[in-house]
Backbone as a chain_set.jsonl record, in Angstrom:
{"seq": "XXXXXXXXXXXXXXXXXXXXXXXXXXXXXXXXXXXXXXXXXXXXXXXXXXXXXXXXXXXXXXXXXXXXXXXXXXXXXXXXXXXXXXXXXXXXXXXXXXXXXXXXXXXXXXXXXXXXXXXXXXXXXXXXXXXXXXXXXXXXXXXXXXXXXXXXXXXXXXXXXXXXXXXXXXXXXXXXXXXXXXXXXXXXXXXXXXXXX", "coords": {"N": [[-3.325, 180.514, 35.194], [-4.021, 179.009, 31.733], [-2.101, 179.736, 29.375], [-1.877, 179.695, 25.588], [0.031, 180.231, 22.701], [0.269, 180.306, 19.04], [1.835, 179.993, 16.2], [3.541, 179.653, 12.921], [6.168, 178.323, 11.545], [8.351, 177.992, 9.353], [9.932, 175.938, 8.648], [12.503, 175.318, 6.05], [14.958, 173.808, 4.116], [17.067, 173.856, 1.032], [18.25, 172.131, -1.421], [20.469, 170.986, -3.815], [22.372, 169.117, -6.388], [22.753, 169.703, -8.592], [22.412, 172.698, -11.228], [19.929, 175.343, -10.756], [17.007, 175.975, -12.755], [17.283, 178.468, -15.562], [15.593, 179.987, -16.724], [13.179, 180.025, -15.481], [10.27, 181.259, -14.26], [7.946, 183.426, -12.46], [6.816, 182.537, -9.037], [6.369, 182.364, -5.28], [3.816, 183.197, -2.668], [3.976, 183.321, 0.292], [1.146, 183.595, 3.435], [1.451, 184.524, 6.371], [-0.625, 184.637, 9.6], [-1.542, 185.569, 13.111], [-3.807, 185.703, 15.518], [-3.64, 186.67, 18.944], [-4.311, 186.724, 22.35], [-2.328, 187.317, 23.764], [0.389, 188.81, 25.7], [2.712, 188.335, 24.23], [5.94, 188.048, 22.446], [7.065, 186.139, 19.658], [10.044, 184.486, 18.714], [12.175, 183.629, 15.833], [15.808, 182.282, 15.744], [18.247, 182.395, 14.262], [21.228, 181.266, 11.87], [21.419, 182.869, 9.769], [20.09, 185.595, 10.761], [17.525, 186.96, 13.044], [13.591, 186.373, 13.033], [10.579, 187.321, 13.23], [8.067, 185.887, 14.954], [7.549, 183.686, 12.322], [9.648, 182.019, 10.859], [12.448, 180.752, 8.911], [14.469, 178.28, 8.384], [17.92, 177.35, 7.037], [19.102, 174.926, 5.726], [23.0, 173.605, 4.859], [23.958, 173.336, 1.489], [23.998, 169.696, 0.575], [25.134, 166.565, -0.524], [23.772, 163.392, -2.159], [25.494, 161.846, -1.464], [26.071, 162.419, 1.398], [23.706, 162.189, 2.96], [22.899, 159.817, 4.736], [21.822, 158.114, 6.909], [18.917, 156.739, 8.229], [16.673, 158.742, 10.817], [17.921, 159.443, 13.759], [17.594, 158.52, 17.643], [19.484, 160.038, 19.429], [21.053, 161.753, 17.842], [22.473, 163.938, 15.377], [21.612, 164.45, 11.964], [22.506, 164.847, 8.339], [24.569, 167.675, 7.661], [24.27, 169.465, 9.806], [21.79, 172.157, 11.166], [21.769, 174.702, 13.409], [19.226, 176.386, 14.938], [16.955, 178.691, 17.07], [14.285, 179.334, 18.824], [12.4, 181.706, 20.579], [10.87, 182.967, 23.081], [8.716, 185.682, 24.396], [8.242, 187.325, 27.429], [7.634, 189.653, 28.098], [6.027, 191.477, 29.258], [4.316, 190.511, 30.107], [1.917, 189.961, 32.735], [1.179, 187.663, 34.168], [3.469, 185.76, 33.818], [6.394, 185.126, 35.464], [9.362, 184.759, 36.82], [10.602, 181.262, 36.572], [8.473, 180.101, 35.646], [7.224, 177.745, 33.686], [7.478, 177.033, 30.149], [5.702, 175.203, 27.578], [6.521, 173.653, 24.84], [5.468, 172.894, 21.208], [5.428, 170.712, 18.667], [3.798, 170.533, 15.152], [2.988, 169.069, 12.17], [1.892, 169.304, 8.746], [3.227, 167.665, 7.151], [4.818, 165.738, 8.577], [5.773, 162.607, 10.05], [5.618, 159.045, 10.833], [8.008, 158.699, 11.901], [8.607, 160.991, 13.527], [10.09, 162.81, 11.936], [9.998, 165.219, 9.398], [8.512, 165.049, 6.492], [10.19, 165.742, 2.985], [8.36, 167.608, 0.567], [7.366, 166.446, -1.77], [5.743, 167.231, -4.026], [5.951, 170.0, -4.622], [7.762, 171.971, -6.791], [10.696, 174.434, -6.992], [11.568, 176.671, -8.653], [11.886, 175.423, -10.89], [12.971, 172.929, -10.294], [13.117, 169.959, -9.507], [11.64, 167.717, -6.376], [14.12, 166.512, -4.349], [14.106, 163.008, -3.434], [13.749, 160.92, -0.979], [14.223, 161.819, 1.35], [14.063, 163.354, 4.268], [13.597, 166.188, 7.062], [14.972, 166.135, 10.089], [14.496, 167.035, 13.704], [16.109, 168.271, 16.448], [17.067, 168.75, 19.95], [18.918, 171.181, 20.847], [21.11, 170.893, 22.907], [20.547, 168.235, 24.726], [20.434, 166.609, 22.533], [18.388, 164.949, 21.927], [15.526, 163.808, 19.852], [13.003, 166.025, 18.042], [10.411, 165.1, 17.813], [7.507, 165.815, 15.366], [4.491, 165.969, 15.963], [2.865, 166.718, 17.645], [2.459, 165.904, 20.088], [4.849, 165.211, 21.365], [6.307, 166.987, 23.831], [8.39, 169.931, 24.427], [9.998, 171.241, 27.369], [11.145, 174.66, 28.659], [12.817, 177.225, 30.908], [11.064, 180.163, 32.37], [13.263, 183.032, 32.053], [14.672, 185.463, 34.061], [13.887, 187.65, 32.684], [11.604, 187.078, 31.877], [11.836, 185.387, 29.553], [12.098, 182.83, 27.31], [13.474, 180.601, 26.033], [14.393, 178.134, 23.097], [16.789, 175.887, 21.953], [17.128, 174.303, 19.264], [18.617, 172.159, 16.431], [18.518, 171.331, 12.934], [18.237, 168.725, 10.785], [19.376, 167.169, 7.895], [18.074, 163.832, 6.863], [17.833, 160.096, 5.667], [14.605, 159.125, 4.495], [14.029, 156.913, 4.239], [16.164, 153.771, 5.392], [16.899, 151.959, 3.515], [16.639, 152.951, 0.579], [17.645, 154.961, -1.939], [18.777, 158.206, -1.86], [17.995, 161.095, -4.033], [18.844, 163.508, -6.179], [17.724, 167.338, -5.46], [15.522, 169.679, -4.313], [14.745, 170.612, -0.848], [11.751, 170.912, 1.04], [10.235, 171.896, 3.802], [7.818, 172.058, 6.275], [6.991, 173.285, 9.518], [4.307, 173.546, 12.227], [4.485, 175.829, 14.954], [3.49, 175.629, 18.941], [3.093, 177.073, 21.52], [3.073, 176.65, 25.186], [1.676, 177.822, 28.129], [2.029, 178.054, 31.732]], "CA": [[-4.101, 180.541, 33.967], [-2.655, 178.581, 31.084], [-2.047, 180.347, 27.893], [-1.493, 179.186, 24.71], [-0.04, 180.466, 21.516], [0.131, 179.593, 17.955], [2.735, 180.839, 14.871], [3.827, 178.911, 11.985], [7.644, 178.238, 11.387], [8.766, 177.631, 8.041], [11.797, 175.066, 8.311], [13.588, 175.616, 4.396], [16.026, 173.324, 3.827], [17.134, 174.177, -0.323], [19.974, 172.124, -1.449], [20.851, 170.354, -4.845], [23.578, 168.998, -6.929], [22.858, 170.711, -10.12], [21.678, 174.074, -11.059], [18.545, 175.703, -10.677], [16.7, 176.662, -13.874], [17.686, 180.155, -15.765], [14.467, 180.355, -17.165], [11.976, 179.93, -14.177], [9.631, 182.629, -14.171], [6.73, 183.198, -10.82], [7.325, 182.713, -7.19], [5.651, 181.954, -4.414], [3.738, 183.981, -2.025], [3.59, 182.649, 1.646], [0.535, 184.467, 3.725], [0.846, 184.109, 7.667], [-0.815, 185.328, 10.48], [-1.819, 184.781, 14.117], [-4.023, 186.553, 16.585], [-3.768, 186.161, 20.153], [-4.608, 187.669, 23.614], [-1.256, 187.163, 25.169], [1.31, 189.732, 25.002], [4.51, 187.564, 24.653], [6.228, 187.919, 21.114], [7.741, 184.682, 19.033], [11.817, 185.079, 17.586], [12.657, 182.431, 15.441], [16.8, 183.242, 15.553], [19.292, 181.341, 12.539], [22.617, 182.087, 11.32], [20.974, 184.237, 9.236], [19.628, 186.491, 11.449], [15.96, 186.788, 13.592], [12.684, 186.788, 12.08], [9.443, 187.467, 14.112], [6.905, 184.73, 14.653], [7.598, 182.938, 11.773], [11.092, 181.91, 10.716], [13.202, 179.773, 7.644], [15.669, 177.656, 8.277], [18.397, 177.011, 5.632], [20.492, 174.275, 5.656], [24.101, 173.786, 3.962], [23.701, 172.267, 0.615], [24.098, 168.283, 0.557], [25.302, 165.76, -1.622], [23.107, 162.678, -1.725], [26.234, 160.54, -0.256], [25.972, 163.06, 2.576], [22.617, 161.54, 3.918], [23.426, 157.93, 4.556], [20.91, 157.216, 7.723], [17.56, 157.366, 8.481], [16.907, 159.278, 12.091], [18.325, 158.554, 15.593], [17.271, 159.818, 19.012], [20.452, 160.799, 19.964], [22.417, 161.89, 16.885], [21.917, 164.848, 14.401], [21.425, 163.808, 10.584], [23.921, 165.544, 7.775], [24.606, 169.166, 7.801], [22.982, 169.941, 11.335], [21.911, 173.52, 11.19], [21.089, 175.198, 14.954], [17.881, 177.76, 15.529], [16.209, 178.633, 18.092], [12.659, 179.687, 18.978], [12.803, 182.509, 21.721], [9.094, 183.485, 23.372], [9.096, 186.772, 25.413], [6.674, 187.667, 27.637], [7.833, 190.923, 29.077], [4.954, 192.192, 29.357], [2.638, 189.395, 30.489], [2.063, 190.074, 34.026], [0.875, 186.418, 34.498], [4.892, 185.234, 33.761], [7.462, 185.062, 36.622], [10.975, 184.125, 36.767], [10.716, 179.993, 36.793], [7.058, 179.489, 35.265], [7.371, 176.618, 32.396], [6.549, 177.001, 28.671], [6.267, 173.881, 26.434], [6.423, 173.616, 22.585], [5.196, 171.018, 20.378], [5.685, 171.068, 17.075], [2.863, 169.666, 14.098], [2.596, 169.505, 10.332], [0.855, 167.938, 7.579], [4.925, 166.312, 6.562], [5.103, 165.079, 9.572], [5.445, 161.445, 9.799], [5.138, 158.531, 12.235], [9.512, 158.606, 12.524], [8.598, 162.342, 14.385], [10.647, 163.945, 11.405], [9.586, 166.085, 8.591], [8.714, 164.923, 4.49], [10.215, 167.13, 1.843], [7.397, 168.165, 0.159], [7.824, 166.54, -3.615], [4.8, 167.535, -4.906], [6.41, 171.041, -5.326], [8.995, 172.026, -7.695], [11.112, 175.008, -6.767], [12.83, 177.518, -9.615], [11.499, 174.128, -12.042], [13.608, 172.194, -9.912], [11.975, 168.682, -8.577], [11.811, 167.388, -4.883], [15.072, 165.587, -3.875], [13.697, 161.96, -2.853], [14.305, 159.789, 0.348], [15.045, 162.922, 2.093], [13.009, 164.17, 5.696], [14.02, 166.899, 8.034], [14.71, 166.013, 11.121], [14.588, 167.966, 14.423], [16.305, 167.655, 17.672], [17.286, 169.331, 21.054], [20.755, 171.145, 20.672], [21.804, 169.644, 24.095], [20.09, 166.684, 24.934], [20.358, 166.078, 21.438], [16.856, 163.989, 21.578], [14.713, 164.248, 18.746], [11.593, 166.633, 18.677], [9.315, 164.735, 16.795], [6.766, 166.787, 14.822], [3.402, 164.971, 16.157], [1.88, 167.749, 18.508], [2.044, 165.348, 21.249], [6.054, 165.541, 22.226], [6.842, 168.191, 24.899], [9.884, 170.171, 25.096], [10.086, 172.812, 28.248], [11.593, 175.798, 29.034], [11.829, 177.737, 32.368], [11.816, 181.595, 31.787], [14.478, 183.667, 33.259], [14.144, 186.359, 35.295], [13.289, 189.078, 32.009], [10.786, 186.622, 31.337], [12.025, 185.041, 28.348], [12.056, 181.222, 27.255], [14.187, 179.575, 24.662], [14.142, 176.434, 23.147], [17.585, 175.773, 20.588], [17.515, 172.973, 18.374], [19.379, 171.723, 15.397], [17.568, 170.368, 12.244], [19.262, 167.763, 9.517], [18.509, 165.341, 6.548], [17.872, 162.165, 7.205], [16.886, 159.282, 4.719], [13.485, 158.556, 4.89], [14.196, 155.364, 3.861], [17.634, 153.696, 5.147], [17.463, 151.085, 2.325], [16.316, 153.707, -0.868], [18.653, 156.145, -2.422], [18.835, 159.652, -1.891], [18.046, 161.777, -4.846], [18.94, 165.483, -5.987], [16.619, 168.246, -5.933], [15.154, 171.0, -3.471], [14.313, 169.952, 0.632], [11.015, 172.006, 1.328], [9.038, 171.283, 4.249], [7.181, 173.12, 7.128], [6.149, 172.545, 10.443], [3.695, 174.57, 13.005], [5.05, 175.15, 16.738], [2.609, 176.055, 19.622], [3.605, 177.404, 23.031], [1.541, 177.187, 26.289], [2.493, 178.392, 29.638], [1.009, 178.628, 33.242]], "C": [[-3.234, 180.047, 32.828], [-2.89, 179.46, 29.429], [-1.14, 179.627, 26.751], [-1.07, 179.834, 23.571], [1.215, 179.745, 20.403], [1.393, 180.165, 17.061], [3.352, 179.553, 14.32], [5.387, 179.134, 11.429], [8.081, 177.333, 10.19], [9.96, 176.915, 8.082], [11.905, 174.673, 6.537], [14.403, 174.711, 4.088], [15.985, 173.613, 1.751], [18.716, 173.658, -0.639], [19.673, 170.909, -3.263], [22.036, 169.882, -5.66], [23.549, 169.541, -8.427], [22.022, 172.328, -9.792], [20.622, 174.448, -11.608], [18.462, 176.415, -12.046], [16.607, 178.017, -14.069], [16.348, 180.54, -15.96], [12.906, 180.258, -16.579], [11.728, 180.99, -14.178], [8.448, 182.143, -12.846], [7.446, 183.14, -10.001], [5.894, 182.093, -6.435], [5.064, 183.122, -3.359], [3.206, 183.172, -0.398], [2.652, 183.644, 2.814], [0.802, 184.112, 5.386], [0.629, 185.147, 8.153], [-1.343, 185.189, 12.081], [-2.579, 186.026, 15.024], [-4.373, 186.031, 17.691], [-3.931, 187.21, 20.765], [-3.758, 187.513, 24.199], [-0.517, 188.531, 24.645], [3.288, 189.819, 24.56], [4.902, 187.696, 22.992], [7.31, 186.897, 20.847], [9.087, 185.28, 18.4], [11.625, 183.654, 17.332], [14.168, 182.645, 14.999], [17.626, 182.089, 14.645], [20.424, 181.928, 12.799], [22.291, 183.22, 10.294], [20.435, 185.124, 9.535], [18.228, 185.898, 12.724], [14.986, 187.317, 12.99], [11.033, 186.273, 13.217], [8.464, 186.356, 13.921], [7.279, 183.188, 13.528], [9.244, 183.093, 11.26], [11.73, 180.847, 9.317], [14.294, 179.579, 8.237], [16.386, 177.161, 7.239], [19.697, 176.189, 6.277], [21.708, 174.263, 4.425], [23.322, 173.019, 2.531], [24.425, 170.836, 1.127], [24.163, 167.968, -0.651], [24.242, 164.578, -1.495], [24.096, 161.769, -1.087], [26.319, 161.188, 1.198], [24.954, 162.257, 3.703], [23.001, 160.28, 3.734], [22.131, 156.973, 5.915], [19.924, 157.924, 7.843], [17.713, 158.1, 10.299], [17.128, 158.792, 13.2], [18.529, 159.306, 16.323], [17.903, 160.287, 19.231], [21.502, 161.611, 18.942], [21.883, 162.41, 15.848], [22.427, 163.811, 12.835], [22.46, 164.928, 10.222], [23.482, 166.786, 7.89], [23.978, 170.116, 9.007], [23.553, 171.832, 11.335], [21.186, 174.115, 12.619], [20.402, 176.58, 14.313], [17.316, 177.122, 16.299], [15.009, 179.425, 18.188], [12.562, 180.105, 20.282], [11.186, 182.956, 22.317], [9.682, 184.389, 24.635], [8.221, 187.26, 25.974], [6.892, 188.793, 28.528], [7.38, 191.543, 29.956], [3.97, 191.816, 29.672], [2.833, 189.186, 32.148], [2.096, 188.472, 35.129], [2.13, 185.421, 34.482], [5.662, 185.754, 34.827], [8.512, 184.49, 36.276], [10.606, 182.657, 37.39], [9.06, 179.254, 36.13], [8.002, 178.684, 33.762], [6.602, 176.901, 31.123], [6.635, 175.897, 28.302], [5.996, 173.963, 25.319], [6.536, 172.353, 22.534], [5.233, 171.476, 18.874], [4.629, 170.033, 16.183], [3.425, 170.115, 12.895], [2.148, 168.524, 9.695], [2.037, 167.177, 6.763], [5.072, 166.342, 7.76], [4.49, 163.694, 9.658], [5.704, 159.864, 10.978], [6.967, 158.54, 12.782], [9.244, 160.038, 13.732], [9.521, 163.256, 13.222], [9.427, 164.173, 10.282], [9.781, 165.752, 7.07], [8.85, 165.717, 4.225], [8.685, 166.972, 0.973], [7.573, 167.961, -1.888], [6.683, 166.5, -3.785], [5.049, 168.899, -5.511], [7.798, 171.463, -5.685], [9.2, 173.57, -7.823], [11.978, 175.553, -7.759], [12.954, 176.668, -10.798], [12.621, 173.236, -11.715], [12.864, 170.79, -9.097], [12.617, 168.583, -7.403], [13.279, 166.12, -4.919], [14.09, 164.563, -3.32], [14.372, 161.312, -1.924], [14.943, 160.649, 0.892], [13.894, 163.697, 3.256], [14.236, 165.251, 6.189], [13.849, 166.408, 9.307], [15.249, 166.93, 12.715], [15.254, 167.555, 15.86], [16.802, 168.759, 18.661], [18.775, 169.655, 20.907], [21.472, 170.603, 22.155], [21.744, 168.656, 24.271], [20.999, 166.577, 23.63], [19.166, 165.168, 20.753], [16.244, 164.328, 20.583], [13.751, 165.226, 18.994], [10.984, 166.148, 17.443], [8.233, 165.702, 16.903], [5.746, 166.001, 14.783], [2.544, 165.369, 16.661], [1.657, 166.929, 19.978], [3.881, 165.452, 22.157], [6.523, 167.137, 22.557], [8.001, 168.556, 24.932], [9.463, 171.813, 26.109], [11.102, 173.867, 28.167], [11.375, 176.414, 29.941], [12.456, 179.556, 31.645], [12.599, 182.709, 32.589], [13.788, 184.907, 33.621], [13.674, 187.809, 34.106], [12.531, 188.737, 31.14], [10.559, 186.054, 29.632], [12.776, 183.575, 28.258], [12.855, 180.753, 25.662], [14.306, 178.501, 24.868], [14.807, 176.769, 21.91], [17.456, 174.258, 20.378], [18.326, 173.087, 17.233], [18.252, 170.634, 14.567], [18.68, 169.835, 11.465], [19.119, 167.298, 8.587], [19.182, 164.609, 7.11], [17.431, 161.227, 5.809], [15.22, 158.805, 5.311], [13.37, 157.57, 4.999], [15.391, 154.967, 4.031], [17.49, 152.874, 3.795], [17.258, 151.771, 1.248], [17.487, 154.684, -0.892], [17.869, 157.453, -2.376], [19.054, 160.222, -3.303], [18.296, 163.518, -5.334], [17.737, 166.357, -5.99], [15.939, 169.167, -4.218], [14.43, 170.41, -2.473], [13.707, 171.112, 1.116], [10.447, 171.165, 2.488], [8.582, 172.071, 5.096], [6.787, 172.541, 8.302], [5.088, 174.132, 11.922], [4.164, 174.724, 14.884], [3.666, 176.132, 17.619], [3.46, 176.153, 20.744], [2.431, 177.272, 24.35], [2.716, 177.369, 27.549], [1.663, 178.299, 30.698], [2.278, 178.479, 34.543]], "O": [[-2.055, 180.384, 32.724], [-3.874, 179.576, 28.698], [-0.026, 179.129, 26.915], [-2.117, 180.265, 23.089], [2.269, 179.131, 20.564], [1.923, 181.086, 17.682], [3.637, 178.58, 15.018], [5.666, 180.205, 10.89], [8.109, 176.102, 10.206], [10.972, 177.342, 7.526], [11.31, 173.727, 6.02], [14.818, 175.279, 3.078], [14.887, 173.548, 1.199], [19.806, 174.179, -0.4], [18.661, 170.255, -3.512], [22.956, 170.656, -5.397], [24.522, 169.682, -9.167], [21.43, 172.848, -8.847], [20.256, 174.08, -12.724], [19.32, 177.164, -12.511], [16.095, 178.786, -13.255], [15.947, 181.5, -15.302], [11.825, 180.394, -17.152], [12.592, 181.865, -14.115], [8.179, 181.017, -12.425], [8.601, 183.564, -10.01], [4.85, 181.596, -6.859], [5.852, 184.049, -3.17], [2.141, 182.583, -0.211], [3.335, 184.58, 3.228], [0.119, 183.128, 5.671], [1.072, 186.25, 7.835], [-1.695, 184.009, 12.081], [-2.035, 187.116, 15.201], [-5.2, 185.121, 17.756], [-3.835, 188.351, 20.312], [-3.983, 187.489, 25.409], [-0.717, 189.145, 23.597], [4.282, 190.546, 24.553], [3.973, 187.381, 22.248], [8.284, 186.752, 21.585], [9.164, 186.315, 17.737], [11.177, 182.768, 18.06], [14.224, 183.182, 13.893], [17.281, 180.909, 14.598], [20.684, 182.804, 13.624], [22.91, 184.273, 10.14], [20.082, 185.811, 8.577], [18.068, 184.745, 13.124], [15.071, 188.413, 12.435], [10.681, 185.197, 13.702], [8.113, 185.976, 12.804], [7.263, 182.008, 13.878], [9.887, 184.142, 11.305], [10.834, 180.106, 8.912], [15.058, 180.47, 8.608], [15.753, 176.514, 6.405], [20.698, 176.502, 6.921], [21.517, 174.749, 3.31], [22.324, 172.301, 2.587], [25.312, 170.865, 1.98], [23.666, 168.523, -1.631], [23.619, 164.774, -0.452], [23.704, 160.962, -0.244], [26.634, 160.455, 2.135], [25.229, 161.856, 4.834], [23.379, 159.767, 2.681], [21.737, 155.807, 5.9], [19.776, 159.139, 7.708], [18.763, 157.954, 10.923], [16.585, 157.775, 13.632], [19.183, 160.347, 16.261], [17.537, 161.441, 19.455], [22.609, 162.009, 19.306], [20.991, 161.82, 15.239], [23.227, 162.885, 12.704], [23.076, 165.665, 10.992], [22.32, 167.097, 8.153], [23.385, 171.195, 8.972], [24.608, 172.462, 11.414], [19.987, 173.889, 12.781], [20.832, 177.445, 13.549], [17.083, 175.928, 16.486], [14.917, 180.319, 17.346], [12.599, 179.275, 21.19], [10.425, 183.304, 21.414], [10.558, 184.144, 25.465], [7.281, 187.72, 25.325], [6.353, 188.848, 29.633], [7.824, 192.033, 30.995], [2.88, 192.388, 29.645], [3.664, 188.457, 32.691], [2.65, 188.214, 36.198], [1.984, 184.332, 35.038], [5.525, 186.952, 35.072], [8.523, 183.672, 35.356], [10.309, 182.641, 38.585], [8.722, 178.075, 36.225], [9.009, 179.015, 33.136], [5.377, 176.988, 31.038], [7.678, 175.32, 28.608], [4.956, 174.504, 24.943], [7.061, 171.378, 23.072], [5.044, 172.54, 18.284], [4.618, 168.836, 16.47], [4.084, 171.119, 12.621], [2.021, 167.32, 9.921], [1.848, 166.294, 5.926], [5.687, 167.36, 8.077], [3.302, 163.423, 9.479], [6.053, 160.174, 12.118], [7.195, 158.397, 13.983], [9.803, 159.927, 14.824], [9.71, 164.43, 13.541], [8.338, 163.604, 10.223], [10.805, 166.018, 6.441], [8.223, 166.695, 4.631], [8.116, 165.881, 0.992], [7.765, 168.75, -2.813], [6.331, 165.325, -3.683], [4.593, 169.169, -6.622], [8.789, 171.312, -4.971], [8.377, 174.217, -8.47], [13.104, 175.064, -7.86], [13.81, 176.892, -11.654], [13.265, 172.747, -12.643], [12.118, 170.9, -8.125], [13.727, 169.056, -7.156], [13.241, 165.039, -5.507], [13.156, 165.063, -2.694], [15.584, 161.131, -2.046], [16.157, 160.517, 1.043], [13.035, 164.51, 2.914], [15.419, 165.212, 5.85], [12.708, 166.22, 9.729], [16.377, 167.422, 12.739], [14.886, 166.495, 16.369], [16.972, 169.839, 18.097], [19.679, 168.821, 20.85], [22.443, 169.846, 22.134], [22.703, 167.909, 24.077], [22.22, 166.467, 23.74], [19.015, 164.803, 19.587], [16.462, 165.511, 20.321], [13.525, 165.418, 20.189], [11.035, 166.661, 16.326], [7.92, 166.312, 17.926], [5.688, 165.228, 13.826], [1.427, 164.872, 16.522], [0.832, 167.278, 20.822], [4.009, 165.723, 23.351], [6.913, 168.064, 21.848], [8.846, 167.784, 25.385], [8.952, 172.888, 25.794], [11.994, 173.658, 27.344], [10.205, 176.555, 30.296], [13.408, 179.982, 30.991], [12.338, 183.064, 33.738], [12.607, 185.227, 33.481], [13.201, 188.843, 34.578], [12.368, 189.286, 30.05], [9.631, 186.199, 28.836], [13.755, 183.231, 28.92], [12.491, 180.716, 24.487], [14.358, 177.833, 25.901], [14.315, 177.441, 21.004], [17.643, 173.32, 21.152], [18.784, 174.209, 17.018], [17.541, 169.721, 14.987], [19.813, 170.316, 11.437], [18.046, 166.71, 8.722], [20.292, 164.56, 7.64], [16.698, 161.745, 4.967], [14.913, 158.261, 6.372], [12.614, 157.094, 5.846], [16.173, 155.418, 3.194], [18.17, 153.357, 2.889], [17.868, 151.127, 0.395], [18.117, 155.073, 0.091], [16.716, 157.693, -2.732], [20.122, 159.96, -3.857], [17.867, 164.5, -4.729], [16.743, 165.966, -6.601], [16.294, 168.779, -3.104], [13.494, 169.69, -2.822], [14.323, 172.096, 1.523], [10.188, 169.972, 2.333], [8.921, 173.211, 4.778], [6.278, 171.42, 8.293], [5.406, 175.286, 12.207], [4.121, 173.855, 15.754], [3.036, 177.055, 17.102], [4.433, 175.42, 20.918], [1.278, 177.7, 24.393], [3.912, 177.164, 27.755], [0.464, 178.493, 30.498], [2.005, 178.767, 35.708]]}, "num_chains": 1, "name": "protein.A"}
């Protein structure tokens, strides 16, 4: 029986060469939620800890001479930050030691390279969008890309206490090799899905 589930993974990147305004007042409020019939629970794990279902990734700050190329299959962009995305199905009788999960990753900044637009339409702490700047995602071994398209597959087999990881490493990239990289705050988002049988 193949099962599928859904949760929304916040990849963060926040980096600039000046400083964020004193006098920024508001915030943001981010709402998620997901209901399913499986009984497998999502980790999204960082250097900053683990965070259930949904997760932030934070890369180092960057300079703009930092990013210098646009993305390549085999080879992380500047500041490559590793997380991983852990699915556990302890408890799902229908999982065995060697059954296959696959993740795909979508979003609405997702673009035909397979990486991830910062998001300059919003301005963070009254800070604008750094320009000519994507996220891009890739396999911490291989190193291959995981384009964000909903159509590229990455597996996982789950070990014997029924639990599947999948580590990657995200980066900046230029969106553009020939445009300049500009300062200002690297937001973007993408959605991952799991299925199994």
């Amino acid at each position: 029986m193949k099962k599928a589930i859904l949760a929304a993974a916040m990849v963060m990147a926040m980096g600039s060469t000046s400083a964020m305004a004193a006098d920024a007042e508001g915030g943001q409020i981010n709402f998620h939620g997901l209901v399913s019939a499986t009984t497998c629970s999502k980790v999204v794990s960082t250097s900053r800890g683990d965070e259930s279902t949904d997760g932030n990734v934070y890369l180092e700050t960057a300079t703009p001479a930092d990013i210098t190329t646009e993305v390549a299959d085999s080879t992380y962009g500047a500041k490559a930050e590793p997380f991983s995305i852990i699915l556990n199905c302890k408890d799902a009788a229908e999982v065995t030691t060697g059954t296959k999960a696959s993740l795909s990753m979508v979003s609405a900044f997702g673009n035909t390279k397979g990486t991830l637009d910062n998001d300059t339409n919003l301005t963070a702490a009254g800070m604008a969008a750094a320009k000519n700047v994507n996220i891009a995602i890739h396999d911490d071994v291989s190193k291959t890309l995981m384009k964000v398209d909903g159509a590229d597959v990455h597996e996982a087999t789950f070990s014997e206490g029924k639990i599947a990881t999948y580590n990657f490493v995200a980066s900046y990239v230029k969106a553009n090799g020939t445009d300049t990289v500009t300062p200002g705050h690297v937001t973007t988002n993408a959605m991952y899905t799991f299925t199994y049988q």
